[in-house]
N, C-alpha and C positions, 0 to 999 in steps of 0.2 A: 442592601445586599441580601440577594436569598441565599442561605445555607443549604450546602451539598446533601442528600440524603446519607443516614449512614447503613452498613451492611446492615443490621436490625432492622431497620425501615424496609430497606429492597426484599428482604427475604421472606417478613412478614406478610407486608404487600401483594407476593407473587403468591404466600399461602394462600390470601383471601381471593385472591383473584382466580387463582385455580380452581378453589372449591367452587365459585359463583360458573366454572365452566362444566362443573360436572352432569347436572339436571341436562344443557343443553345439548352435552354429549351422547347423554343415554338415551336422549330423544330422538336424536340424528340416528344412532345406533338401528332402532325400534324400525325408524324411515327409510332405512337402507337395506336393510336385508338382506336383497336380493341382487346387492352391491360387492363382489367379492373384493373387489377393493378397498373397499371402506368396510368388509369386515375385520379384512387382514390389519387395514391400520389401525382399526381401535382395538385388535387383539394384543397386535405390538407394541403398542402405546400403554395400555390398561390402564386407565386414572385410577386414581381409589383416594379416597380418603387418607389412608395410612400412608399410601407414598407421599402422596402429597406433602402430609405432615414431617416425615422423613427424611427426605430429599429436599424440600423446601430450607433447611434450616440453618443460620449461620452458621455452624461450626461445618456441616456438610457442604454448603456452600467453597467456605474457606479453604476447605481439603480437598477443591477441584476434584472430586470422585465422580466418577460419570452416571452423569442423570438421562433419567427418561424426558421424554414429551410430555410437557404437562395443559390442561386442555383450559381456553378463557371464553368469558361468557360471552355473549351475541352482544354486539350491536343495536341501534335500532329498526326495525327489521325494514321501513321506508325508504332506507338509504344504505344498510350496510353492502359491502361488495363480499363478502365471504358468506358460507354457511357454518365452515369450525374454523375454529385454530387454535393450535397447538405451541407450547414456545419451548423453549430448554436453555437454560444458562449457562456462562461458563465464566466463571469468576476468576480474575489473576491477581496474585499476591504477590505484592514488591514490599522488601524489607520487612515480612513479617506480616503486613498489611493490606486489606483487599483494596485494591486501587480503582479497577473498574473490571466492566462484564461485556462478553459475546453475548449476542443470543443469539439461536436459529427461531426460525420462524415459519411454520409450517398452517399453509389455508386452503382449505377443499371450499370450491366452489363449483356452481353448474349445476345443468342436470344431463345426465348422468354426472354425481361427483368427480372433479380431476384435481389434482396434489399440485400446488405451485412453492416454492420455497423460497426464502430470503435470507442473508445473513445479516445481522444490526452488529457492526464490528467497529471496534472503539479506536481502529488502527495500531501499526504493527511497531515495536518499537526498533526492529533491522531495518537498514536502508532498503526501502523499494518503493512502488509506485501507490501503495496502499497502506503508506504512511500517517493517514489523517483516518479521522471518525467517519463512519459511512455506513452506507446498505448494498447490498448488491443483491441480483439472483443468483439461485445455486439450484441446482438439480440432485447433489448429494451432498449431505450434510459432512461436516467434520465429526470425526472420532464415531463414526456410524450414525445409525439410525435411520427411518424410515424413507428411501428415494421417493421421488416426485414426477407426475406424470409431463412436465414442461423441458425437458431437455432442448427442446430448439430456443429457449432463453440465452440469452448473453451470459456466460460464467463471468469471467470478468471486469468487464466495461461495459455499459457504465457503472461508475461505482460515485453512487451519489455523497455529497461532501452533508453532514448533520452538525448541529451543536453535539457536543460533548467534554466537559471538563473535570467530571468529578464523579466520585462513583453515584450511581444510581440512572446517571442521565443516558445510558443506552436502555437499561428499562422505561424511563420516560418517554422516550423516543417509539418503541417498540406500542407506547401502550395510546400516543398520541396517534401515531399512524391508522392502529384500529378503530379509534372511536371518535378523533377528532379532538378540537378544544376550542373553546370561547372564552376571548379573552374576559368576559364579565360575569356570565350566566352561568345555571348549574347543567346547561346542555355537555354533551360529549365524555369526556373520560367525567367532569366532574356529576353528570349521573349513575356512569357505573361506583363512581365513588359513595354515593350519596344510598345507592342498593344495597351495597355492602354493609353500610353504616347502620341500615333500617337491622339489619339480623346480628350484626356486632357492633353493637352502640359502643362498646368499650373500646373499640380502635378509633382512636385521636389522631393518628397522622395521615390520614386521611388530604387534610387541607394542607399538609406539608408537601403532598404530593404533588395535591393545585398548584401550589405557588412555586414550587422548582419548575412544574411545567412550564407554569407563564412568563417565570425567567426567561426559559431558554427559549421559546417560540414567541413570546411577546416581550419581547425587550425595551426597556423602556429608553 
């Protein structure tokens, strides 16, 4: 049995991962210029370090206060389908306790850059059709933030069915979609993992991350 990540884990995780997006952001930034789209969204968005750090953090987490876009590093550039993205969480607390998280999910691809969106939702706990874990498209985010240039997308249906049981596993989810996984190798999320590790050797959970992943996509 793999053990559920806990809110420290996800929050920490989503630090490191954010700052590993910042460089590729600033470089996008540089590349686009002459983008007024893509100027507006990373004016709106603004990574920075300090939010990062700020907004990233369990107790802000916990207190559902509403967060920016935060920006995650590239792919490998052979195979990825995006140029940014961008994620933003939203954490719910039952009995005191964080139970699991939304995320939006925001990816400029093409050229000329166009904004496509998603939401990674852990399902609703009212009776309705969107009662289970899942992704969907969305053209506008919840609780604001940046619209998306794909409005003839399904809002909707389909709303694809994901594992999810325990907190952390819609980050999981979110972060497998981007990069992939192998069940054996250190390809996919477990090289972005392995990037992270080279500049913060002191972060350990790392492989805890692995292995809830391969839980829940590679079941044994």
């Amino acid at each position: 049995m793999c053990p559920p990540l806990t809110l420290d884990q996800v929050a920490t995780s989503m630090q490191l991962f954010a700052l590993q997006g910042l460089e590729p952001c600033e470089q996008f930034r540089r590349e686009n210029e002459e983008h007024d789209n893509v100027v507006q969204l990373l004016q709106q968005c603004d990574p920075t370090q300090q939010r990062i750090w700020t907004e990233l953090n369990p107790g802000r987490l916990r207190g559902n206060a509403p967060l920016s876009f935060h920006p995650m590093p590239l792919g490998r550039a052979d195979t990825r389908g995006f140029s940014l993205a961008f994620f933003r969480p939203e954490v719910h607390v039952v009995d005191g306790d964080a139970a699991e998280c939304d995320l939006g999910l925001l990816l400029l691809s093409g050229a000329p850059p166009t904004r496509m969106g998603l939401r990674f939702e852990r399902g609703r706990e009212d009776d309705d059709t969107h009662g289970y874990a899942h992704i969907q498209f969305t053209s506008v985010f919840r609780n604001g933030g940046p619209t998306t240039d794909a409005g003839w997308l399904p809002q909707s249906y389909p709303a694809f069915p994901r594992p999810c049981s325990a907190m952390g596993d819609t980050w999981l989810a979110v972060l497998v979609s981007l990069y992939g996984l192998n069940g054996g190798s250190a390809s996919g999320l477990g090289a972005q993992i392995a990037a992270i590790q080279q500049t913060r050797p002191d972060w350990t959970d790392g492989a805890k991350l692995l292995a809830r992943a391969r839980h829940l996509f590679y079941p044994s």
